[in-house]
N, C-alpha and C positions, 0 to 999 in steps of 0.2 A: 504494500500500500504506500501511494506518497503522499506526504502530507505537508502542504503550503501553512506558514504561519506569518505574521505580525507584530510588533508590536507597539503599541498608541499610552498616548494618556488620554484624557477625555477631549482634549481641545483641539485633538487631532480624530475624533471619532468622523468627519465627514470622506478624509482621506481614506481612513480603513475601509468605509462603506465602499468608497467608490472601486478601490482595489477588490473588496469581495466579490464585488460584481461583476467586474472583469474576468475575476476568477473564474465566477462560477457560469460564463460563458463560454472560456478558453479550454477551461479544466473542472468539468463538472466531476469528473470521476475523485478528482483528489479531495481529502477531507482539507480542511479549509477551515484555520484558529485562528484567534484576534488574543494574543496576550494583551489583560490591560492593566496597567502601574500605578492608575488612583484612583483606583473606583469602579463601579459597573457602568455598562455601558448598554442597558438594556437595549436601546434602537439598532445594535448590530446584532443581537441575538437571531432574528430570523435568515442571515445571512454566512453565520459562523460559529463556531463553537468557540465560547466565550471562556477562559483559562484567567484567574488571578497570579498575578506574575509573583504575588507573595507563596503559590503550593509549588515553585519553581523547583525548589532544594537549594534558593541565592539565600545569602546572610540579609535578607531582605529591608527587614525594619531599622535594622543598622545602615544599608544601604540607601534609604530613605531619606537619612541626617547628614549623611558625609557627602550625596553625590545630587545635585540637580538635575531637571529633569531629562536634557539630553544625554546626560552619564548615566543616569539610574536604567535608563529606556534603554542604553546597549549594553551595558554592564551584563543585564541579565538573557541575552542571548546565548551568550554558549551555555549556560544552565539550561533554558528553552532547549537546545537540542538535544541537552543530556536527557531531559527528561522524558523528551518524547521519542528518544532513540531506544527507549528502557519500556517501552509500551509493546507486547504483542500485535505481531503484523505489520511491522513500518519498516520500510524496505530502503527510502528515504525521505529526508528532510530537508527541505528548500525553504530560505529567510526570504523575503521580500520587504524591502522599505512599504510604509504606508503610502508614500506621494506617488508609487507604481502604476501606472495600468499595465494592464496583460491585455494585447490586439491577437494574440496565437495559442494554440498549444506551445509548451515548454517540450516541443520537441527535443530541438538540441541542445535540454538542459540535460534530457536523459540519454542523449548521444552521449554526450560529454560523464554521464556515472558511468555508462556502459563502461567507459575505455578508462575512469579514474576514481578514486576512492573520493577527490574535492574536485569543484566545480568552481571557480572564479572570475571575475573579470577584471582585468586591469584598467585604470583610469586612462588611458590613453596609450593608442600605439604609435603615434608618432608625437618629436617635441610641440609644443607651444611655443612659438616663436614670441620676441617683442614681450611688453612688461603691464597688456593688459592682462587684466583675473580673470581665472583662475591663469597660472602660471606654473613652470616647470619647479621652482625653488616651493610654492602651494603646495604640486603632489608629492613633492619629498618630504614634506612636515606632514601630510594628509596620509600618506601610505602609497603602495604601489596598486591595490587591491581598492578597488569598493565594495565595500563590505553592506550596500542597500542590500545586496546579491548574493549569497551562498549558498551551496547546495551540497548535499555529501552523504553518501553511502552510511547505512548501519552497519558499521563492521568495526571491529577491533579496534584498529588503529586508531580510525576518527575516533572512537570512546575516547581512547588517552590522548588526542589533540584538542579535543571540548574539555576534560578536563586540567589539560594544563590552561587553556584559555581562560576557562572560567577562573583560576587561581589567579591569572595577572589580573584578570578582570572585578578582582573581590576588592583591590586598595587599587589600581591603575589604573583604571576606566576614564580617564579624563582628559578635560582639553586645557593640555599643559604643553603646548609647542615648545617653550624653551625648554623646556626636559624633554623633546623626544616622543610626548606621547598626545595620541588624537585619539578619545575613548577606546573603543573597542578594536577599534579598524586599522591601526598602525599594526598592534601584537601581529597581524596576520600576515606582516611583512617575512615572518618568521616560518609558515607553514610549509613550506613547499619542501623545509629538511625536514621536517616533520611527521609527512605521510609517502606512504611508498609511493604513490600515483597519485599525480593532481596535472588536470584540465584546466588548462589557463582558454577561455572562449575569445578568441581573437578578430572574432565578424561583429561587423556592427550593429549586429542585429537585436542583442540582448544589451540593455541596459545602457541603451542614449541617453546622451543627458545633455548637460550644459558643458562638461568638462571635455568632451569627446564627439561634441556637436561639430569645429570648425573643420571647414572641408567634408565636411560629409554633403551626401544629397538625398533627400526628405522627401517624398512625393506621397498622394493618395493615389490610392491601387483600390476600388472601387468602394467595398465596405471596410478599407485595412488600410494599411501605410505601407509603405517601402523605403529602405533607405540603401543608399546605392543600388538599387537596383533589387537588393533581396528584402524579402515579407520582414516586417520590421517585427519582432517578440512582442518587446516590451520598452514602454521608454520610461526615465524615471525624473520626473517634476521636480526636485530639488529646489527648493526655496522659491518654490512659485507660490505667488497669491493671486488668490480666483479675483478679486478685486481690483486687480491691473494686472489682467490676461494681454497685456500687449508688452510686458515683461519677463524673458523668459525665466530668469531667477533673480531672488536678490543679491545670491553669493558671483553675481560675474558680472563683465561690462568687454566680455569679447564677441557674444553673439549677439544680434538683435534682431528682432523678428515683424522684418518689412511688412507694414500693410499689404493683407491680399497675398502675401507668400503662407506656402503649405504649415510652414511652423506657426504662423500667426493661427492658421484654421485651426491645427492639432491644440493650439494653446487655449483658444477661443473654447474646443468640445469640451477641452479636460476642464474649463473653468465652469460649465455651464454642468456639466457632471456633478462638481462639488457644490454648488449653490445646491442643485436638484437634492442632495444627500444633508444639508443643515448646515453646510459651513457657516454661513451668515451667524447664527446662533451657539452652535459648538466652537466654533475657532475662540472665545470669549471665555470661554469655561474657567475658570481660576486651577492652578496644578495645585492639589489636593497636598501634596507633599510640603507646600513651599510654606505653611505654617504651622505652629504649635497647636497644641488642644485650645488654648488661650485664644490665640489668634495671632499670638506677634510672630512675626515673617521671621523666616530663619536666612540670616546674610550669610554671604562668601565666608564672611570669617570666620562663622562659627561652622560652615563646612569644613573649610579644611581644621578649625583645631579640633574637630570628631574624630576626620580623616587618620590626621596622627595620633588620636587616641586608641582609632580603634586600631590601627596598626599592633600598636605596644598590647591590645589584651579587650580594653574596652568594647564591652560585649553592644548596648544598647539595643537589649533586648526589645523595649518596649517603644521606639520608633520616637517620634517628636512628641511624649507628651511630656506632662507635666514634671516629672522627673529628671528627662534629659534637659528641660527647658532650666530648673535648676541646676544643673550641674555644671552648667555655662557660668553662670552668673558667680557661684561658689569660690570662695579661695582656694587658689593652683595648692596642691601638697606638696609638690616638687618644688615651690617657691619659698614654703614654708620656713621661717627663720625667727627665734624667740628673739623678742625685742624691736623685730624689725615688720613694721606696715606688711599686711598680705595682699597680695593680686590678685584678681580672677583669673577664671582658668581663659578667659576672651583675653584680658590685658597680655596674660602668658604670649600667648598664640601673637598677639602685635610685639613682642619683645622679641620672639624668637626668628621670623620672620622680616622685620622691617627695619634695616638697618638705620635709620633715622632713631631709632632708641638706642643705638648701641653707647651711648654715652652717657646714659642713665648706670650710674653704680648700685647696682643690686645687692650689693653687702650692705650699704649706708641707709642712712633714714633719709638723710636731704635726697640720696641717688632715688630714693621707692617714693618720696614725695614727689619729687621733680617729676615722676615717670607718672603719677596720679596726674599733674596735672597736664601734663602734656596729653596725656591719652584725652582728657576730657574736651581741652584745648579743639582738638582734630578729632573726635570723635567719628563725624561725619564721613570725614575723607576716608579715614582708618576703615570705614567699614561697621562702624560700631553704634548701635540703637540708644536712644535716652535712658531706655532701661536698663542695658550693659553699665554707660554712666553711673547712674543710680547704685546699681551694687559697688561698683568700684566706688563711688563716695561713701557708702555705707563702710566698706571693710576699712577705708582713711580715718573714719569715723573712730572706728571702732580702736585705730593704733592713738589717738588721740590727737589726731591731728584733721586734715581734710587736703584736697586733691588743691588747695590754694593755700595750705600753711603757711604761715608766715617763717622766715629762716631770719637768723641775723643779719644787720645791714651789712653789707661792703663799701658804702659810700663813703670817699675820704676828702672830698670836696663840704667847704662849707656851706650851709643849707641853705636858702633862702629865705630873712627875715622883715621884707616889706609884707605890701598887701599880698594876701594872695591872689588876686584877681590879676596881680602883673608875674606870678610863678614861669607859664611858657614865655613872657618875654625873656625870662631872665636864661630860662632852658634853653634858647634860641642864640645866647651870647655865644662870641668864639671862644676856641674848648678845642683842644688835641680832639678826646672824645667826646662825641654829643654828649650834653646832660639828660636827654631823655632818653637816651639806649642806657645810659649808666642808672638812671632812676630807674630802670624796669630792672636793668639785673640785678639792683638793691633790694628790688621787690619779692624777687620769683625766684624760687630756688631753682628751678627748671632749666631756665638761660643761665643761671650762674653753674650749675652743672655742666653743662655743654658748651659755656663762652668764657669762664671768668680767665682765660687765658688765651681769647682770641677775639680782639676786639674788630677782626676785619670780620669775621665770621657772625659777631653781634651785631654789628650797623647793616649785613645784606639780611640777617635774621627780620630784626624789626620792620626794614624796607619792603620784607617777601611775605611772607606768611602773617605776621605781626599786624603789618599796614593791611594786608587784603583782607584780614578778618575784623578790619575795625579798632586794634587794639594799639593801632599807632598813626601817630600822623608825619608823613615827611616834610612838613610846614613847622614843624620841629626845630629839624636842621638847622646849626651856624650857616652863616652866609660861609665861610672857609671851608668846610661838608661839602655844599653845595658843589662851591668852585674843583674843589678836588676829586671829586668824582663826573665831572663834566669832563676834566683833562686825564681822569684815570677814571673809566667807568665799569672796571673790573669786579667792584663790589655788587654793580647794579645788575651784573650776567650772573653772578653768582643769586643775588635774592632770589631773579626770576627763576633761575635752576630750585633754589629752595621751594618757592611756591607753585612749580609746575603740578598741572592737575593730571596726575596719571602720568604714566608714558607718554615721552615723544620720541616718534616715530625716526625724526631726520633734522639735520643741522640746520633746515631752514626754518625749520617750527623752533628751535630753539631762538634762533638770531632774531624769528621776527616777533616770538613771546615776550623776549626784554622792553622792550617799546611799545608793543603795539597790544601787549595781553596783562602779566604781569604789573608792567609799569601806569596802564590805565587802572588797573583794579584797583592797584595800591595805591591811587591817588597820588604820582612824583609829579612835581609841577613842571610845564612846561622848561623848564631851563635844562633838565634830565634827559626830559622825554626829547625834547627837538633835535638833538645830535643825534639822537639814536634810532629818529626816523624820518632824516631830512633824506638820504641816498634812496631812501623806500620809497618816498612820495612825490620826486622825480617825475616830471611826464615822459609817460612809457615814447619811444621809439615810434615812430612812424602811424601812429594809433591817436584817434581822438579822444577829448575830456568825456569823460570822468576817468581815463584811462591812466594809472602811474604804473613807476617799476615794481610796486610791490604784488599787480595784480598779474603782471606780465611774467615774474619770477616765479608766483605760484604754477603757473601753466608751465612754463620751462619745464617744469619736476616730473609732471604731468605725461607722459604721453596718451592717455585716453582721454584726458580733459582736450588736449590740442586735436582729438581727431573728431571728438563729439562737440567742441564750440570753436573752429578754426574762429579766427580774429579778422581775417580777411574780410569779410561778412558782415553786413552790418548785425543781421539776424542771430548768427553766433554770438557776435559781442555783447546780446542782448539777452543770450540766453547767458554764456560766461558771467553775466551781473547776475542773474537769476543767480545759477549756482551760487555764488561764491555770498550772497545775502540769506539764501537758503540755510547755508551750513558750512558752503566753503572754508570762508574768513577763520570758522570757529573751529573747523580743523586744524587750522594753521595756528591756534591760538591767538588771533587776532580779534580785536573787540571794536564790534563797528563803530562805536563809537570815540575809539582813533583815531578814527579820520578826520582829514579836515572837514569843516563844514561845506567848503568848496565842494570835495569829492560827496559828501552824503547830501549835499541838498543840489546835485546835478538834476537834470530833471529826467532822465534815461534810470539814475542808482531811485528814484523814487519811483517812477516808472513801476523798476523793475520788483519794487518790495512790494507795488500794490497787485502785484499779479500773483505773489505767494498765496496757496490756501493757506499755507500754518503761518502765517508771520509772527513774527514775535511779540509779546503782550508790552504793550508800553509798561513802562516800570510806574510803579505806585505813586502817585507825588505827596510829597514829605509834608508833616502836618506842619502846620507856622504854630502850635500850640503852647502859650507862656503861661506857667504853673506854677505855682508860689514853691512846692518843693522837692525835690527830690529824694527820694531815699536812698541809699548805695548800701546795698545788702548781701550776703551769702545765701547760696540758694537755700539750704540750710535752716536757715533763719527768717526766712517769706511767711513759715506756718503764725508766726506772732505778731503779723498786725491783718489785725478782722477787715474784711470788705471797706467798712465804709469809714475809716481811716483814709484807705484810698482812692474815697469819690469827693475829696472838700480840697481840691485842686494838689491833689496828692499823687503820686508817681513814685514807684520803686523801680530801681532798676537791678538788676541780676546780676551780679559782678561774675557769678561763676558762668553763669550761662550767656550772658553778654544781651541778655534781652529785658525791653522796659514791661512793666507791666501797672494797669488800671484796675477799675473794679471788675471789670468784666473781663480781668485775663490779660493777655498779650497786646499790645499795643503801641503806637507808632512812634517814635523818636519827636520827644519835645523840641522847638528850639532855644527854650530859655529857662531858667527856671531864675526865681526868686535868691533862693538858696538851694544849696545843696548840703547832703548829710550822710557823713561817712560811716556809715555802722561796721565797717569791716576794720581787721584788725589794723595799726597804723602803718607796719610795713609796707602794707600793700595799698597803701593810699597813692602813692602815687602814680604806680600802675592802674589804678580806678579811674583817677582821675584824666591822665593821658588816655583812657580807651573813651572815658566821654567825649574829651576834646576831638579826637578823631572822628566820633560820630558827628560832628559838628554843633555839639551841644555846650550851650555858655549859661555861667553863671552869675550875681553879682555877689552872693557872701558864700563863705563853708563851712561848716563848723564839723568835726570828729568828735563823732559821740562815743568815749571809750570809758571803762571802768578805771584803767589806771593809766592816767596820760603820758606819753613818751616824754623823753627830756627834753630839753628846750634845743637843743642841737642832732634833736632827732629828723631827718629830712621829710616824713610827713609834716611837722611843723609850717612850714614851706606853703606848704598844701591848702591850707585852713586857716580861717581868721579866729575862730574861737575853739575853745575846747569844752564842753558840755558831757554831763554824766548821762547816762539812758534814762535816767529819772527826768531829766530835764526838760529831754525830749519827749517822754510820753505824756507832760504837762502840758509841753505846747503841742501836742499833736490831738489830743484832748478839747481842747478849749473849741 
């Protein structure tokens, strides 16, 4: 008996339908299985025999926590064929991707057992030429093999080639290209020592696709297709969406499929097939996997620190629920040191991984503070949920300290003793070092961790990640800062390096992230910014306005962009602004609002934004709101003052979380306040104070509401006109 199988999660249930049907045209005789990974999938039951991919014999529920859904989905393949190879009566087993149709009998899938114990097809039998996608350098990360496709005899051998498969496939299943691995489908580079006979199918008839499409020829042959000339199998959709059938995938941009040509027709049925079967409504589905009993989504990070858990032993028997949901949040035991603050096992997982902590001393208290606060700092980018936060401020808590402890000043500059309303004048004086990169590292243990011995490494700190998250302002800067990084602006490559989001790809995303991404976000003022993007905003060569080098340089890089928007053209260069408003610029790390006004208020670049359907949402505009006072608080400490404290022109702001808040919650950036009032401890007042400043927030008086006041040459002094006990303040907060 042969038995054709699948496997889906729900949001792929229109593909499977449409593939069963295929099937069970082609190949009625074959039994015909939908393995599914999150759920039932009742509307395929009259089409297939419907298999829970957890009765596989895969380490399933554990697989669930460590692997996403395109890893979990092939992960459990070669178990699928163990299990159904272990069935009486099954003579073979052939995989098919869901995005399949079948236009034949699988003839010469059983020519090919006849004469071999595996069946496979290579992605391509001749090179890829040129550097559009997919590309030769693609199938060597991707594998030799497409693994939509496999087929293979019940016999001996295969048993112990499924079960070594399944073993890489229990911790390896993933899409880790710079390790060498593409889920399932790379291992199978490995097969061919493996089995005594294996059928590589080398006609194009079985398993077209996208990757294997150029040069070939497509035609319809009356009820059927042909490609070169022979009855076409099967072709395989790959990242086609039935919603722009005039696309043949997303994963490529080397074939396109000309109005009125055969592929546009074949794209056109297959799209109108998955409508007919629910996609509209299934594609939507939410992956069952991707949250807790709770509901909180499980991130990347807390994948892979499973990943490595379960490697070492960690069973997680019981899948995502409320158990494993704790055991995230929990303090690491391998971090475990008496004396010393505890980490979660999430903060673990960023320590062990993210070289940007390696400078955090894990022996030390200031090293496990500094590493609190930096995690809560970057949060977001890390990967890491408010709740993760929260436990890691609870265990700070609990060392007696918090993820913004105060540590001892390093300030050895004398404080400033006028008003405090003139403090950033006086920070703005010239200074070897600025005095507001030196007031933060006096603040934060964190940077004095990582900087108290590199002061070039603290001014691109502040400038990068510091400035773009608010927490600094580069209107700071001595006027001699300024100058010195104008004629030596090696600090300002280095911030934007600190503050790049994710991976960059290539040296031009870097060169043009300093000026034109980076340097906007972090608010450097033009005197920074203009050197560094005068060559870029050049008018381009031979090319009309709105046209400069920088839009010209991105196409350079490009060769598909030069062949899909030549310049020559007016039409091109009109699409080239489309792209590059779209999404281009933001590829490149460029922030359109770099540009000059000249280039964004062209009337072609507005043109071009009003023909976007997704344009970008205009940003919020800032409230003009003046409120007799502010609060400056630890999150910590929000629970002790009631609502409506904070409705009689009252405002708290967050110091640890960096957000204001009203009666009603979350709320928008004042622009003035009365007063302000410092409720956090005095160390860190000046870093409070410098992240307001940055938000653009000003005040006329301050006062530090502290139980035991710093000494009169303490640098919060500086800071504040008065010094008030918390009794003082809950009089006048009262009244």
């Amino acid at each position: 008996m042969d038995v054709i199988f699948t496997i889906v999660s729900r949001n792929y249930a229109a593909q499977a339908a449409t593939l069963m049907q295929s099937l069970a045209a082609a190949e009625p005789g074959a039994r015909r299985i939908v393995v599914a990974t999150d759920g039932p999938i009742p509307a395929l039951e009259p089409l297939a025999e419907i298999i829970d991919a957890a009765t596989v014999g895969a380490p399933f529920a554990a697989m669930s926590v460590y692997y996403d859904a395109l890893e979990l989905n092939t992960a459990v393949k070669p178990y699928v064929f163990g299990h159904l190879m272990a069935q009486p009566g099954v003579g073979s087993v052939t995989y098919l991707d869901p995005d399949i149709f079948v236009f034949r009998p699988l003839d010469a899938v059983r020519a090919g057992l006849a004469q071999a114990q595996l069946v496979l097809t290579p992605h391509t039998l001749r090179p890829l030429l040129g550097d559009a996608n997919p590309n030769d350098r693609d199938l060597l990360r991707a594998g030799i093999y497409n693994l939509g496709f496999c087929a293979a005899r019940n016999e001996p051998k295969i048993h112990e080639l499924m079960a070594w498969w399944a073993g890489r496939c229990r911790f390896d299943c993933r899409v880790d290209l710079a390790n060498g691995l593409f889920t399932d489908q790379k291992w199978m580079d490995l097969s061919p020592g493996f089995v005594d006979s294996l059928y590589v199918h080398r006609r194009p008839d079985l398993n077209l696709a996208y990757w294997n499409l150029e040069g070939r020829t497509l035609a319809r042959a009356g009820e059927g297709w042909t490609v070169d000339g022979e009855p076409l199998g099967f072709f395989h959709f790959s990242g086609f969406d039935p919603h722009r059938p005039k696309v043949l995938s997303k994963h490529q941009n080397r074939v396109s499929a000309a109005p009125g040509s055969p592929l546009a027709e074949l794209l056109g049925d297959f799209a109108e097939a998955m409508l007919r079967n629910g996609h509209a409504e299934t594609h939507i589905v939410p992956y069952h996997h991707n949250r807790f009993a709770s509901g909180r989504t499980i991130g990347h990070l807390m994948r892979r620190k499973a990943l490595r858990a379960a490697r070492a032993g960690e069973a997680f028997a019981s899948g995502l629920s409320d158990e494993t949901e704790a055991w995230f949040d929990a303090a690491d035991p391998e971090l475990s040191e008496p004396g010393l603050p505890d980490v979660t096992r999430l903060m673990e997982q960023v320590w062990f991984e993210n070289p940007a902590a390696d400078p955090f001393d894990r022996a030390t208290i200031e090293g496990r503070l500094g590493f609190h606060q930096w995690f809560a700092d970057n949060a977001e980018v890390l990967g890491a949920d408010p709740q993760a936060v929260a436990a890691a401020q609870a265990l700070a808590k609990r060392a007696g300290g918090s993820a913004r402890s105060p540590e001892p000043a390093v300030w050895r500059d004398t404080p400033w003793t006028g008003p405090a309303a003139q403090v950033f004048d006086w920070l703005r004086e010239p200074a070897a070092q600025p005095r507001a990169a030196l007031a933060l590292l006096a603040a934060r243990g964190d940077l004095r961790q990582r900087f108290a011995s590199d002061p070039e490494g603290l001014l691109a700190w502040c400038l990068g990640p510091e400035a773009a998250a608010g927490r600094f302002a580069a209107d700071l800067l001595p006027g001699n800062v300024i100058e010195a990084l104008v004629h030596d602006p090696a600090p300002l490559h280095r911030a934007a390096q600190m503050a790049e989001r994710g991976a960059v790809a290539s040296d031009l995303q870097r060169r043009l992230n300093v000026g034109f991404g980076a340097g906007q976000r972090a608010g450097w003022p033009d005197r920074l910014t203009a050197p560094l993007r005068e060559a870029w905003l050049a008018p381009a060569e031979g090319l009309p306005t709105p046209f400069v080098r920088l839009f010209t340089e991105i196409q350079d890089q490009r060769p598909d962009l030069r062949r899909l928007y030549p310049l020559a053209t007016a039409v091109g260069r009109f699409r080239y602004l489309r792209w590059l408003l779209a999404g281009g610029l933001a590829e490149y790390g460029v922030e359109a609002g770099a540009l000059p006004r000249a280039v964004r208020n062209h009337p072609l670049m507005r043109l071009a934004g009003r023909t976007l359907r997704n344009r970008a949402p205009r940003a919020a505009p800032r409230s003009a709101a003046r409120i007799e006072r502010l609060l400056v608080v630890e999150s910590s400490n929000l629970a002790m003052f009631a609502p409506g404290i904070l409705s009689l022109g009252t405002l708290a702001y967050d110091a640890t979380a960096g957000r204001f808040l009203g009666r009603e919650g979350e709320t928008s950036i004042p622009d003035h306040a009365a007063m302000v009032c410092f409720l956090t401890d005095p160390t860190l007042v000046p870093a409070d104070a410098i992240a307001l400043h940055a938000k653009g927030v000003t005040w006329d008086r301050s006062v530090g509401v502290w139980e035991a006041p710093p000494g009169e040459d303490h640098l919060a002094q500086g800071f504040v006109d008065e010094v008030w006990t918390p009794d003082a303040l809950a009089r006048t907060l009262s009244k």
